[in-house]
N, C-alpha and C positions, 0 to 999 in steps of 0.2 A: 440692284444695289443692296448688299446683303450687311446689315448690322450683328455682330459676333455675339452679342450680349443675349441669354436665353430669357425671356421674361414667365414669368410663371402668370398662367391666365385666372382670374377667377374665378373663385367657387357659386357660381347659381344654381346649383342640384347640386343635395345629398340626402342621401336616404341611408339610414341604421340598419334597417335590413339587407343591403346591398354589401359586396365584397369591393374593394378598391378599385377593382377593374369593373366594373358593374356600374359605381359609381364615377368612374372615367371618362367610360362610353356616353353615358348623360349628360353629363356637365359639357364634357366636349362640344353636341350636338346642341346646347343651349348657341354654347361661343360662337361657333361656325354659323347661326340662325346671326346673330346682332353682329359678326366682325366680318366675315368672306362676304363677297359679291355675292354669291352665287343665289343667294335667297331672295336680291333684287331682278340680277339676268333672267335664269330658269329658275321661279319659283315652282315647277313641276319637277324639275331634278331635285332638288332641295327637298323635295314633300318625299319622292322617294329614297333621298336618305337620312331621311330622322326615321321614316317606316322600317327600313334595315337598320339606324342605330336601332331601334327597340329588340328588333330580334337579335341581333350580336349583345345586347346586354343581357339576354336571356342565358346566351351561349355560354356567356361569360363566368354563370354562377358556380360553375366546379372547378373552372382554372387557375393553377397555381402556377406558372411559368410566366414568367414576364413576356417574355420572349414569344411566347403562344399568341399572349394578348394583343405585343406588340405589332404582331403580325397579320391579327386579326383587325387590328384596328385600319392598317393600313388598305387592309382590302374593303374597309367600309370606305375610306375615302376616296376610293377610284369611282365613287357613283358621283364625285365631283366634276368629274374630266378634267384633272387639275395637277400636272403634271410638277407643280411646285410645290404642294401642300401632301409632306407627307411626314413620317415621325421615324426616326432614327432605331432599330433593332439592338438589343446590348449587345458586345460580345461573349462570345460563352464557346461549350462546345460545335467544331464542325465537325462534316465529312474532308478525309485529308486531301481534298480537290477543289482548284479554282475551274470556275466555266467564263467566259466570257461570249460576247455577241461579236457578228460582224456580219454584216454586210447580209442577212439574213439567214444566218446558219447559227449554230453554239460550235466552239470548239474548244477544246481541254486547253487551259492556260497555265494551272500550275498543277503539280500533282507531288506529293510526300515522296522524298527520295528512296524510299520501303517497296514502291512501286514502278515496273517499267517507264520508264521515260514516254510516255505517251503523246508527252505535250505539242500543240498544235492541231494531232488528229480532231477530226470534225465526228462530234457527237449527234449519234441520226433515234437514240434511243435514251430512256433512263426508266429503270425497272420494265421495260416493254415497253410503256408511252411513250409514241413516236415524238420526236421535237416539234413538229407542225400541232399537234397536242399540248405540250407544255407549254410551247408560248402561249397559247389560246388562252389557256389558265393563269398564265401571266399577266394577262391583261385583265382578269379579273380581281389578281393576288396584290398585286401593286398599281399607284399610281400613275397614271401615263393618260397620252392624248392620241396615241397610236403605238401600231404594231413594234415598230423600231425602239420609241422609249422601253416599253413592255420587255423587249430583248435589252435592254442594256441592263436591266436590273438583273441578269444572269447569275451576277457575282453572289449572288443569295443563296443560290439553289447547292449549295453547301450545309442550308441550315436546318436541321430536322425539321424546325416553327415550319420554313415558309414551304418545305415540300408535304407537309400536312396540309397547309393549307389549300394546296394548289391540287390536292385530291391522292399524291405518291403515298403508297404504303413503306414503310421502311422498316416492317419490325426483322427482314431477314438482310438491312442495309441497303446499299444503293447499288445496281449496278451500270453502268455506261457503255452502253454498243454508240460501237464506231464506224464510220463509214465504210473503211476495208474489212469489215466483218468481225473483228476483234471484239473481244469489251472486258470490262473490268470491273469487279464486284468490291467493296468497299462496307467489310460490317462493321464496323464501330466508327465512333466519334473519336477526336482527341481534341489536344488542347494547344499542346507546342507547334508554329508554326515551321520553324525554324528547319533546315535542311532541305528543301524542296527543291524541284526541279524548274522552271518556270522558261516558256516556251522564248525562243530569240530570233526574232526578225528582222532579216539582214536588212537594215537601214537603206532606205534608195538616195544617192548621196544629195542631194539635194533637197527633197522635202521632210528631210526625219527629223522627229519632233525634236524643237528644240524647249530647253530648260527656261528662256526668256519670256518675258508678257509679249514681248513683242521685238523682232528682226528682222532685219533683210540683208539680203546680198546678192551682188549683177553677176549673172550669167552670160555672158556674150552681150548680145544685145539687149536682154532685159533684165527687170528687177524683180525677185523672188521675195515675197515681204509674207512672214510666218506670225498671223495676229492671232495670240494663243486666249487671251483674257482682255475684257475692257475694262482695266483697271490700269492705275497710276499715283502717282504722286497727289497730286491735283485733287484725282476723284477719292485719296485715300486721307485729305488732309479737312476737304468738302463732308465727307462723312461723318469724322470726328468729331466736325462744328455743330451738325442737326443733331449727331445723336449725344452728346456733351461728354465723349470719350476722349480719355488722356492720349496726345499725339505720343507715340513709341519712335524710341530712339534709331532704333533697328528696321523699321518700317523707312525715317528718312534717310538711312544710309543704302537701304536696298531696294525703292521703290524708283525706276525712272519715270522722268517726264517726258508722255506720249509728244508733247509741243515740243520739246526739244529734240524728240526723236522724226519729229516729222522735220525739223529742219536741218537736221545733220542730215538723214538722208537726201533728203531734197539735192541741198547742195552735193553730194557726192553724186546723184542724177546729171545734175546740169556739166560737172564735169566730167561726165564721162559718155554726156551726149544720147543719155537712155531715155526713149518714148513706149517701152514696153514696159507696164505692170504688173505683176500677177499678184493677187492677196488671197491667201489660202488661210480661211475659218474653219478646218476641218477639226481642230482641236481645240476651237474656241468655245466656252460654256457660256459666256455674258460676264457681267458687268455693269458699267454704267454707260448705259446707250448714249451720253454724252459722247464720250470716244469713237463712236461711230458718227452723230455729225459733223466732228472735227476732221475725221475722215473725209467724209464728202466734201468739204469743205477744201481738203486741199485738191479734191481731186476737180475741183471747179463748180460745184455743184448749190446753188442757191437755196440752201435748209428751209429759207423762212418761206421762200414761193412754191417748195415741192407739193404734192398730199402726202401730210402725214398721218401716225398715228393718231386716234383718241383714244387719251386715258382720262380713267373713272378712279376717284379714291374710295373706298365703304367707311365714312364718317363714322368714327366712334369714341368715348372718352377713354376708351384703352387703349388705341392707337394713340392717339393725341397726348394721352399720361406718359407715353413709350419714347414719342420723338416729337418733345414738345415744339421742340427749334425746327423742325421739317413741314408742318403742315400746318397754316392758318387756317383753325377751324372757326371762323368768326360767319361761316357761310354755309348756308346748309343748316338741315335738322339732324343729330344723331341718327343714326339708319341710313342716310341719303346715300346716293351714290354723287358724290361731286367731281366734276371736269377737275384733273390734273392743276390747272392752271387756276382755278381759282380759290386753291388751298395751297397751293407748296411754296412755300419759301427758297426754294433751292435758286443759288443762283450757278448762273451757267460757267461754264468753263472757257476758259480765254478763246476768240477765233481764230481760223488759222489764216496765213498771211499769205504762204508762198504758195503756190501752184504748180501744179503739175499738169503739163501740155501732152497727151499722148494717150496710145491704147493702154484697157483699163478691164481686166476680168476677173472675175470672184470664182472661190472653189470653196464647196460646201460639202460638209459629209455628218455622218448619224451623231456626230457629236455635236454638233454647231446645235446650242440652246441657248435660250433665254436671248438679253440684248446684244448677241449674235443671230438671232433667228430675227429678232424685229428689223436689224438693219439690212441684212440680205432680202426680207420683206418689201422695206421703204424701195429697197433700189430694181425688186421686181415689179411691182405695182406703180413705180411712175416708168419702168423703161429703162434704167437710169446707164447700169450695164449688165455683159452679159455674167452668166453665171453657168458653172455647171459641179459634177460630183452627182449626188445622191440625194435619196430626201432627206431632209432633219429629224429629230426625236419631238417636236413642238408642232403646236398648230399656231399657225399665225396670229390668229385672234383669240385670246387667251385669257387666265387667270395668272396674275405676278406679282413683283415687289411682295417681297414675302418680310415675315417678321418675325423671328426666332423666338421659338415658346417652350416653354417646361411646364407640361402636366401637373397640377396640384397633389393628385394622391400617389400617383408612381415614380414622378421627376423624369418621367420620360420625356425626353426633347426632339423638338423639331420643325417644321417649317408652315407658316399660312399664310396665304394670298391674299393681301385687304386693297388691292387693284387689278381693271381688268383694262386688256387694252385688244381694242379696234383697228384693225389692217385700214389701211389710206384703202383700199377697193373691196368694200363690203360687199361686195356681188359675190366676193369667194371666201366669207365669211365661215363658211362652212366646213372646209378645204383641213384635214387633219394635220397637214404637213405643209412644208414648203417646197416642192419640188423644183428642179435645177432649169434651167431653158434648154441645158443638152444634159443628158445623164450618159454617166460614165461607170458602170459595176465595175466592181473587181471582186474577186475569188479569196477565200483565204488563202485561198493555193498560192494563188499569184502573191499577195502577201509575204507569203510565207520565202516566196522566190524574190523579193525586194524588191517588185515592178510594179511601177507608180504610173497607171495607164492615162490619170488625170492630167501628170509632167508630160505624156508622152503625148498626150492630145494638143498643149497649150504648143508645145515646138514642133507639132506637124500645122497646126492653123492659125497662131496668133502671129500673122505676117502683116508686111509693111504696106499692103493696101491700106 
């Protein structure tokens, strides 16, 4: 559950002889020591990065590009494994090329209409380094918790900052080899986005993203239900209370109620006699994990006797100055990590009433993150149903609940983790992703040809035994 409001952190380090960003790098690593978990979880990962903050403030002393910094800064934060805490890049000059991830390859997503239509081809080069190269350096360049995150941060590698950083030289531009042999070289920057080409994939008529938080509709015998976001009315009205934000007019004209949509559909189930499910999280980001018990909930499933997560808050007077109405900190010491439950004031969202009697399968894929990855979690670790797709961009057990912050000396904004939460079966505590009970690749290729091997699997097997 994400609060819009950017708060600006405290100054505990500054030094005169230091440059803005020098002095950034410090103060930061002060913050992240007394507000992120991480210092109480892995106090050895934490030792290793205030030891690389020091060196990245060193680095820091000749840069004049925000954007350099920015970028540098973010690669200090991957020594977190904190896939939620990272800091927003400005815009400025690109190369005239989108990249995008899938399914383990890059392939051209948009390109300047000055240049061949390219889009779609799968990029196997950039300046010579192979992709199985670039990503590598991607996971050192940005935040992430695995391979898959590390690829989705693609859409970057447009920007001089992050390909310096990731080790590309560019003083003769970028060039892109393609998997049919082809490539394309790209010397300059611009500015204007406008005119591009940007790749079109024929929608598979049935699972193509839809614009809603959340949809469904019956197939023959079953019900295709598209949960994009767990957000809603409810959890958008809940938020405004802890964090003492003015309700928007436009929010209650355009935000539905998950409860109301779980009983409209219902009832159109019962009259049309459907026992077949399917709920596809392929382009769900998270939310408020509340929407996922209400979930189970209708699906029969008893929230309060499953194993759940444990969540930790990191106790601090910044947080608590931040969302006074969200956490009773009358428990704990500053620095503590305190159990969820014995600080939040949150109260819960209405339960669900109606029931759903029937087969019930989940579909996951590289985008399903945050309180979309904890709920496909809950329902792997108790059994609950089956699941397939791909792995996630998250590790189960993780750093979250993030709180939007602005840098003191540069106003650079962006996101940090002051809870971490515990998978119900810590045996697999370790486990970087979430992987499916049956996994199903697809190609870009196949993408590209509008075949949805996930659809095509649920109506060769999800039958009326």
């Amino acid at each position: 559950m994400i609060d819009n409001t950017f708060h600006k952190i405290p100054v505990t380090f500054f030094d005169e002889s230091y440059n803005k960003y020098q002095n950034e790098v410090m103060n930061l690593s002060r913050f992240i020591r007394a507000f992120h978990p991480v210092s109480i979880v892995n106090p050895e990962r934490f030792n290793r990065f205030e030891r690389q903050a020091e060196k990245v403030c060193h680095e820091m002393k000749d840069v004049m590009d925000v954007r350099y910094f920015q970028f540098a800064l973010n690669s200090l934060l991957v020594l977190l494994e904190d896939a939620h805490t990272y800091f927003m890049p400005e815009d400025g000059l690109i190369y005239p090329f989108e990249i995008r991830y899938y399914e383990g390859c890059f392939y051209l997503y948009a390109i300047d209409s000055e240049y061949p239509d390219f889009t779609g081809k799968e990029i196997v080069s950039m300046n010579g380094i192979s992709v199985k190269d670039v990503r590598l350096a991607m996971r050192k360049a940005m935040p992430s918790e695995n391979e898959v995150k590390a690829g989705l941060w693609s859409f970057y590698l447009n920007r001089k900052a992050l390909l310096h950083q990731i080790g590309l030289d560019t003083a003769k531009g970028v060039c892109l080899g393609f998997h049919d042999g082809s490539s394309l070289l790209f010397e300059s920057e611009i500015e204007n986005r406008s005119g591009w080409y940007q790749v079109k994939f024929p929608s598979y008529p049935v699972t193509v993203k839809r614009d809603d938080l959340f949809s469904y509709q019956i197939i023959e015998d079953k019900c295709y239900l598209q949960f994009n976001a767990m957000y809603d009315l409810q959890s958008y009205l809940q938020l405004c209370q802890i964090t003492g934000t003015k309700v928007e007019d436009n929010y209650l004209n355009f935000l539905p109620s998950f409860l109301e949509f779980i009983d409209k559909m219902d009832a159109d189930l019962k009259q049309h006699h459907i026992r077949k499910l399917v709920v596809d999280m392929r382009y769900n980001g998270g939310g408020n994990s509340m929407l996922g018990d209400q979930l189970l909930q209708y699906f029969g499933v008893d929230t309060d006797s499953i194993s759940k997560y444990k969540t930790f808050v990191r106790k601090s007077d910044f947080l608590f100055k931040c969302m006074p109405d969200f956490y009773d900190c009358s428990k704990g010491k500053p620095g503590e990590l305190i159990p969820m439950e014995d600080c939040e004031n949150l109260s819960f969202l209405p339960k669900i009433k109606n029931r759903f009697e029937g087969k019930v399968i989940f579909i996951q894929g590289q985008n399903t993150f945050s309180s979309a990855n904890y709920l496909l979690t809950t329902i792997k670790d108790n059994h609950l149903f089956p699941i397939i797709g791909t792995p996630t961009s998250q590790k189960p057990t993780c750093f979250g609940d993030v709180l939007p912050v602005e840098l003191p000396f540069t106003g650079t904004k962006g996101y940090i983790s002051h809870s971490y939460f515990e998978r119900p079966d810590v045996s697999r505590n370790e486990e970087d992703c979430l992987s499916p009970d049956i996994q199903i690749s697809m190609s870009v290729y196949e993408r590209l040809k509008g075949i949805d091997k996930c659809w095509k699997w649920v109506e060769m097997n999800l039958s009326d035994e």
